[in-house]
C-alpha positions as CSV (number, residue, x, y, z in Angstrom):
1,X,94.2,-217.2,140.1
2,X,97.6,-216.0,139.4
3,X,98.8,-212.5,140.1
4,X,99.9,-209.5,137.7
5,X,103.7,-208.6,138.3
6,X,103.0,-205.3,138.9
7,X,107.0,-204.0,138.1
8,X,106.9,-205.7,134.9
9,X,103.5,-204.0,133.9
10,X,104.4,-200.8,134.7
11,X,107.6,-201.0,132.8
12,X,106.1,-202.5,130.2
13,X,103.4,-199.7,130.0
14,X,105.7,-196.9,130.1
15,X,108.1,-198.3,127.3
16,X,104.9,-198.4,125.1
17,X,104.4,-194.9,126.2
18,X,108.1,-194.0,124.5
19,X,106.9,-195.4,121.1
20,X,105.4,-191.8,119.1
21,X,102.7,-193.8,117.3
22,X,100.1,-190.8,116.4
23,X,97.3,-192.3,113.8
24,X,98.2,-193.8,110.9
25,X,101.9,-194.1,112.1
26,X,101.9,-196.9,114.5
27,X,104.5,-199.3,113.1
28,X,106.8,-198.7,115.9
29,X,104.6,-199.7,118.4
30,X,103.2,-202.4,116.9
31,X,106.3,-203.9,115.9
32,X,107.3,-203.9,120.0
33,X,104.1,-205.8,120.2
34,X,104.6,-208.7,118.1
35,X,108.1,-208.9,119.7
36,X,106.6,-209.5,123.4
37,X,103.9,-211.5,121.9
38,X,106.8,-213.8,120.2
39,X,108.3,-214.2,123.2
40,X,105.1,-215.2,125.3
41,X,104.2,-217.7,122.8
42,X,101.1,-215.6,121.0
43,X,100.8,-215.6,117.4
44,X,100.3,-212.1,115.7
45,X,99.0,-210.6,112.1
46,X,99.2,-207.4,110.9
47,X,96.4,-206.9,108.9
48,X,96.8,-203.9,106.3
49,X,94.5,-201.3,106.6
50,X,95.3,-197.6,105.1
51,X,98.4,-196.6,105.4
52,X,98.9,-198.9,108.9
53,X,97.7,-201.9,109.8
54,X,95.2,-203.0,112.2
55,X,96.7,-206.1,114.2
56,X,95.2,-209.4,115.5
57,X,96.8,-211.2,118.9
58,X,95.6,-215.2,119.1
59,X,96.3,-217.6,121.8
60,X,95.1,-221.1,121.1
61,X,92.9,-222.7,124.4
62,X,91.6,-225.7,125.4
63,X,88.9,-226.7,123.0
64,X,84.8,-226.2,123.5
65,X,85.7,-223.3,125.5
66,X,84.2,-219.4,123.7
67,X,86.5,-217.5,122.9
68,X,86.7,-214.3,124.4
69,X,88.3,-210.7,122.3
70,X,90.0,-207.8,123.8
71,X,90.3,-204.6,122.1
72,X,92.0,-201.2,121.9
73,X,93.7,-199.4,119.6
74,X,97.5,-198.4,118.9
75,X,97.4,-194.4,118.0
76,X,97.4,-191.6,120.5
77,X,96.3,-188.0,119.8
78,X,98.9,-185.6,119.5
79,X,101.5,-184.1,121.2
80,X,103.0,-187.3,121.1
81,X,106.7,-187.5,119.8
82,X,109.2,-187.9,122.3
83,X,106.7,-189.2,124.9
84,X,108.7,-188.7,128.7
85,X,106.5,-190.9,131.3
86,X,107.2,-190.2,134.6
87,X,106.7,-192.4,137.7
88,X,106.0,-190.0,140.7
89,X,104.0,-191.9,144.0
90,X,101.0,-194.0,142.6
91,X,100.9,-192.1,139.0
92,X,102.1,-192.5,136.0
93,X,102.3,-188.5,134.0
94,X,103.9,-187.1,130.9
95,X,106.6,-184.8,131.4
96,X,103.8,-181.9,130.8
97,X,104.9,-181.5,127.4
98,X,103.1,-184.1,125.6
99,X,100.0,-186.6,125.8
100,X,101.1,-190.0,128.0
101,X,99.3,-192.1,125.9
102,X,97.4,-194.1,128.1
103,X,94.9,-193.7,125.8
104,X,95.0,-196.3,124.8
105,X,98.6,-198.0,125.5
106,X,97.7,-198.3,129.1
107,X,94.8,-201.2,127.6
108,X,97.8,-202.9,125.7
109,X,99.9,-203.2,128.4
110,X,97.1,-204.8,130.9
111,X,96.2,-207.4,127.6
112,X,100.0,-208.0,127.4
113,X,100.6,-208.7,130.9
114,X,97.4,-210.8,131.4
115,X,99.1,-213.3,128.5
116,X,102.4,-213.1,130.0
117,X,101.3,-214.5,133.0
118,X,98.9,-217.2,131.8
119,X,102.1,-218.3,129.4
120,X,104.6,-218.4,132.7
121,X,102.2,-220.0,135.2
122,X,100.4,-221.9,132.1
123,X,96.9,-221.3,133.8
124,X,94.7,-223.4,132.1
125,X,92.5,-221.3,129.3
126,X,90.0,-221.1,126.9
127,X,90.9,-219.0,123.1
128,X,91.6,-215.5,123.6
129,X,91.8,-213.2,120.9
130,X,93.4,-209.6,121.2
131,X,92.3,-206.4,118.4
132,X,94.4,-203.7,118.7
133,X,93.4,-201.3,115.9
134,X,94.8,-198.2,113.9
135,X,93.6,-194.5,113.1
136,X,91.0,-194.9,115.9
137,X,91.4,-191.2,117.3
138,X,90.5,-189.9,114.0
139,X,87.7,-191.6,113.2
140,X,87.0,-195.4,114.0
141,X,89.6,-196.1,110.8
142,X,91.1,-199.0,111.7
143,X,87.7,-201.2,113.0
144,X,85.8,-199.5,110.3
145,X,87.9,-201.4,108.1
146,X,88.3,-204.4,109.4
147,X,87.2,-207.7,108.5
148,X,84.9,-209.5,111.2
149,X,85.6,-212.0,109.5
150,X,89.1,-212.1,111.2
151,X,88.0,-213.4,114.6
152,X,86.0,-216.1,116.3
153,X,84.8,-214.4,119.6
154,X,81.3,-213.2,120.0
155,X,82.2,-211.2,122.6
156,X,84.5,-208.2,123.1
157,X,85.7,-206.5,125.9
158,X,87.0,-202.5,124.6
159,X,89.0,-201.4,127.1
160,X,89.3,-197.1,126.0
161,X,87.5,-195.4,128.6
162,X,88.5,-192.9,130.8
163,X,87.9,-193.1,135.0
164,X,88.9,-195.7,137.5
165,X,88.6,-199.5,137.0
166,X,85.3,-200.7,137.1
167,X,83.2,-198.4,134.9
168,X,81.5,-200.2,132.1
169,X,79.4,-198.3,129.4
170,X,76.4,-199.4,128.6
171,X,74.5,-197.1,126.5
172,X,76.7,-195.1,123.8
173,X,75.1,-193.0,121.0
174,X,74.3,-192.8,117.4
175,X,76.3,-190.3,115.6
176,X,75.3,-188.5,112.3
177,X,77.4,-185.6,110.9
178,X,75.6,-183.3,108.5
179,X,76.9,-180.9,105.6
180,X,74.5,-178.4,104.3
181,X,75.6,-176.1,101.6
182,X,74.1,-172.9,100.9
183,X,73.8,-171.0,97.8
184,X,72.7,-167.5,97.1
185,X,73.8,-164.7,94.3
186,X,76.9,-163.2,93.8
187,X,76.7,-159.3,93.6
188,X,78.9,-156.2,93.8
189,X,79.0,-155.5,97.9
190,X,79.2,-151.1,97.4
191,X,77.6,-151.3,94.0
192,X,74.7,-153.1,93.9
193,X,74.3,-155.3,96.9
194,X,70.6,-155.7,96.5
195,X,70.7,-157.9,93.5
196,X,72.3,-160.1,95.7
197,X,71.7,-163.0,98.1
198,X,74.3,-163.4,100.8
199,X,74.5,-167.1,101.7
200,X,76.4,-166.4,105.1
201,X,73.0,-164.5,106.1
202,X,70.9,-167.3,105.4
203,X,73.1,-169.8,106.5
204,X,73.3,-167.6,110.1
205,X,69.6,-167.7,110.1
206,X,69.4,-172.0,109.7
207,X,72.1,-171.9,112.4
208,X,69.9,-169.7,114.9
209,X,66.8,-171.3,114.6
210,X,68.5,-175.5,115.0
211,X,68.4,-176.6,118.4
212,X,72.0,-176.6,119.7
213,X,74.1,-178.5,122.7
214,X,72.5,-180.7,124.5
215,X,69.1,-181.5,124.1
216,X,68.0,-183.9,126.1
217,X,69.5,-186.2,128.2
218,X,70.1,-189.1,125.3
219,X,70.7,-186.0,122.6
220,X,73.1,-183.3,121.7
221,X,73.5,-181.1,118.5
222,X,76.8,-179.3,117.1
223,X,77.7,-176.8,114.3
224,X,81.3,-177.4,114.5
225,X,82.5,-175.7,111.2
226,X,81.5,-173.2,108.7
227,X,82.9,-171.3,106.3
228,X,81.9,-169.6,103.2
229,X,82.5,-166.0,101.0
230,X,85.2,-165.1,98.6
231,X,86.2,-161.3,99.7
232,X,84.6,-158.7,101.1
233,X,83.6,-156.8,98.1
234,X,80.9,-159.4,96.9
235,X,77.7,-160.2,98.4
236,X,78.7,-164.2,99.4
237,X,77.8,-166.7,97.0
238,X,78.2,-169.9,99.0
239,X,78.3,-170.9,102.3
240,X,78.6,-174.0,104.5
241,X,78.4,-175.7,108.0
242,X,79.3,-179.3,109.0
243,X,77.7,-180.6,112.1
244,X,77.3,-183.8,113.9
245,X,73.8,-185.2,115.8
246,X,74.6,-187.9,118.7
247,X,71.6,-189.4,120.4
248,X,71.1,-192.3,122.6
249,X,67.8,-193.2,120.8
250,X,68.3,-193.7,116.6
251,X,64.5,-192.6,116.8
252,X,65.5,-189.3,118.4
253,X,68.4,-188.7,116.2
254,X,66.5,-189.1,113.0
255,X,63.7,-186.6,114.1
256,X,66.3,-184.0,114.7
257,X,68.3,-184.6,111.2
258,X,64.3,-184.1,110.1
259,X,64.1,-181.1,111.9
260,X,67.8,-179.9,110.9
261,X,66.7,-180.3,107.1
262,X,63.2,-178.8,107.3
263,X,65.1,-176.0,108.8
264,X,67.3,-175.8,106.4
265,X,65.1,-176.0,103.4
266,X,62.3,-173.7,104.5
267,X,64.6,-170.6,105.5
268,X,66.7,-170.9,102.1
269,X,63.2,-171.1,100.3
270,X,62.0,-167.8,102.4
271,X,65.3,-166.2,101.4
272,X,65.5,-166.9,97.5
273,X,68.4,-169.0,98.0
274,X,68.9,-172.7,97.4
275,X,70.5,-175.3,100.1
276,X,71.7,-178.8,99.6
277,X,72.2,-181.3,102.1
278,X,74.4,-184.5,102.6
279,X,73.9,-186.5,106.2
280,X,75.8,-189.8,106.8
281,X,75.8,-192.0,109.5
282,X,79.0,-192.5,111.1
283,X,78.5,-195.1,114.0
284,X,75.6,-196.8,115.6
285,X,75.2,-196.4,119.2
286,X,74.6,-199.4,121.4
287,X,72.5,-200.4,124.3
288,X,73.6,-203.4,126.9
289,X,71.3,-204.8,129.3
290,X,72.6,-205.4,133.0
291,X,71.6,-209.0,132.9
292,X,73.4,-210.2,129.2
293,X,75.7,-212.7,129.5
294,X,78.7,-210.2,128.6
295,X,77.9,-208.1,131.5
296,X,77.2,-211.3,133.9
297,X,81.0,-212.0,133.0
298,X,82.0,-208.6,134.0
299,X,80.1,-208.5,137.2
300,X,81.4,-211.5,137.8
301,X,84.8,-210.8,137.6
302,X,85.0,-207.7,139.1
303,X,84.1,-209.8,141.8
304,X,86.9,-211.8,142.1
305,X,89.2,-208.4,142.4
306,X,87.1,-206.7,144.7
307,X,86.1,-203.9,142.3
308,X,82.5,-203.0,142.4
309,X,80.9,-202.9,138.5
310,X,80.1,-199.1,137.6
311,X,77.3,-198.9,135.0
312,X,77.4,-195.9,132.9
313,X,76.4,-194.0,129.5
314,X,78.6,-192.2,127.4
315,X,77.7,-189.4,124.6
316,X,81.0,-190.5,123.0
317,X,81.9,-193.6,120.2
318,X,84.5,-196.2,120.0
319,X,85.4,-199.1,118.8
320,X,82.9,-200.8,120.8
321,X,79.7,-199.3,118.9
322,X,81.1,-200.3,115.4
323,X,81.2,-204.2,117.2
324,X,77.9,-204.2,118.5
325,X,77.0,-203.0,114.8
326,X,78.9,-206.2,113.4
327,X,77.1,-208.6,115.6
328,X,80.0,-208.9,117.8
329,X,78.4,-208.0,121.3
330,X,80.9,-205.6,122.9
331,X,81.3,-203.2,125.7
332,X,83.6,-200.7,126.6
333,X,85.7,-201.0,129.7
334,X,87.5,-198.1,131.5
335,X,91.6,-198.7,131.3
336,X,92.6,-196.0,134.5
337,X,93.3,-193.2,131.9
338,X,92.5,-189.6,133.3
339,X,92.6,-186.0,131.8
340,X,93.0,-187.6,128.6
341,X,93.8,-185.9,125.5
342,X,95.6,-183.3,127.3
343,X,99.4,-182.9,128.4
344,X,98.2,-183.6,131.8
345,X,97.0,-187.0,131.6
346,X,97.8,-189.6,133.8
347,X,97.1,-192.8,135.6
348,X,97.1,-194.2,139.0
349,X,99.1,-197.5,139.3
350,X,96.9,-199.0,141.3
351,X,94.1,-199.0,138.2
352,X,97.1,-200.3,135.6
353,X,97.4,-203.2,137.7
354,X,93.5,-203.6,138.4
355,X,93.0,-203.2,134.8
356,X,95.8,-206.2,134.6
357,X,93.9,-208.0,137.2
358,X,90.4,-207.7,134.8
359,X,91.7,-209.1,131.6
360,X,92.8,-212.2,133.5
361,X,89.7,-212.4,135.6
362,X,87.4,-212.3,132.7
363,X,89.5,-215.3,130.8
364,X,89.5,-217.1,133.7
365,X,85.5,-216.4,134.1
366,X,84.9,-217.3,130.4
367,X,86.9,-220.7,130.8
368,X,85.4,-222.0,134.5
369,X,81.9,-220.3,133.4
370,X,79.9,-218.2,135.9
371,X,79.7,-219.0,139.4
């Protein structure tokens, strides 16, 4: 197998890194992509979605060979304009003043390499498909919206986790977010504050009596808004909370949205108040046996770089659950990223070019088939 030029990786990573591309503004950096895509010999399309587009990579292989997807997504979180990467020993850092962006531009480098060398060595290959998506940090946007219908793999391989090369999540969880909404009686606060029925109150009581934080070890709970009142001078009218339910197990998740709306119901009942409820499921979580054929191929491939597989569960989503959801059966790979989401992220050059090493071990697993 062929071997990742590791200068040309690490350029290419941290001239990604220099494109601001925070979500729903990622033109910049996707147009670089489709340039060194051009060049390599990979056909691109920008598929509109929002107020960006969500855009597909294909490389034709030699036929009755599965195709195989790789994914990640082209936003970064904010602070991200003016991005400075700095090399210093093994790492790769920000100046300390903004993100780096290897989340997740550290993944499209490693896909970008791994087809730059199979087009200047011409290793023999079966299809490969890259999905890089939009909007992902703030919400799944870009694979939410996006046509399956777009792709021929069955399998996908998410690269947008945090931690050295070689961890691979296995179980990620079912998210709900809740809104309740509750309503007393508006009164005069120094008049006649009896006649009144302070929603904040009873919306303080639901609060205390929901479980909170974590759970379990497959379950945690979260108020992570309220608000409610007009002024000081009148008993509040209407309050609200928004909060989000992840569990491992869907049948764990719905018997604490049960328990959240019993809650609910029952104190604004005790209280003379009323309380109205709206729940919506935003992802599905996921669950990947060791011994599937997508994890096989991972094993398998780690193998051939000497990095030993890592199998993990996360309490967070990505693009990977809203796959498995599709029917496309997905996992989601650690890219090297560290301390992400902060102005001191970074990663170690030795997992950029192990994460290099992966993509191209995996194609070349997919086309010769395990052994």
């Amino acid at each position: 197998m062929s071997s990742i030029n590791r200068e040309r990786l690490i350029s290419t990573f941290m001239e990604l890194a220099r494109i601001s591309s925070p979500s729903w503004e990622e033109g910049k950096v996707i147009d670089f992509i489709v340039a060194y895509a051009g060049n390599i010999g990979v056909r691109s399309k920008k598929i509109p979605c929002g107020k960006s587009y969500n855009l597909l990579l294909s490389l034709k292989g030699e036929a009755g060979i599965d195709p195989v997807l790789f994914s990640g997504h082209t936003d970064t979180v904010t602070p991200c304009m003016n991005v400075k990467p700095v090399r210093v020993g093994n790492r790769i850092t920000s100046d300390g003043t903004t993100i780096l962006g290897s989340d997740d531009k550290s993944a499209i480098a490693m896909f970008l390499e791994a087809l730059h060398v199979i087009h200047e060595d011409r290793l023999p290959h079966g299809p490969v498909e890259v999905l890089l998506s939009c909007a992902e940090e703030i919400g799944l946007n870009g694979i939410k919206q996006f046509d399956m219908k777009h792709i021929s793999s069955k399998l996908a391989f998410v690269f947008d986790c945090s931690g050295p090369i070689g961890k691979i999540i296995v179980k990620a969880p079912y998210h709900l977010n809740m809104t309740l909404t509750v309503r007393g009686k508006a009164a005069h606060a120094g008049i006649e504050p009896e006649k009144g029925v302070n929603a904040i109150n009873v919306l303080s009581e639901i609060i205390t009596k929901i479980p909170s934080g974590r759970i379990d070890e497959e379950t945690t709970l979260n108020i992570g808004m309220i608000s409610g009142g007009r002024a000081t001078n009148i008993v509040a009218e209407e309050s609200k909370c928004v909060l989000e339910i992840r569990s491992i197990s869907n049948k764990k998740l719905k018997q604490y949205e049960k328990i959240v709306r019993d809650t609910a119901k029952n104190t604004a009942r005790t209280n003379k108040a009323k309380v109205s409820i709206v729940s919506a499921l935003d992802y599905s979580g996921f669950t990947i046996r060791e011994t599937e054929p997508i994890t096989l191929i991972l094993s398998s491939s780690m193998r051939k770089i000497g990095v030993k597989p890592e199998y993990c569960i996360s309490g967070g989503g990505s693009d990977t659950n809203v796959f498995n959801k599709s029917g496309v059966r997905a996992v989601n790979l650690s890219c090297g990223m560290q301390n992400v989401h902060t102005t001191s992220e970074y990663i170690s050059i030795q997992d950029l070019v192990r994460g290099g090493e992966l993509v191209l071990a995996i194609i070349d697993t997919v086309y010769k088939g395990l052994r």
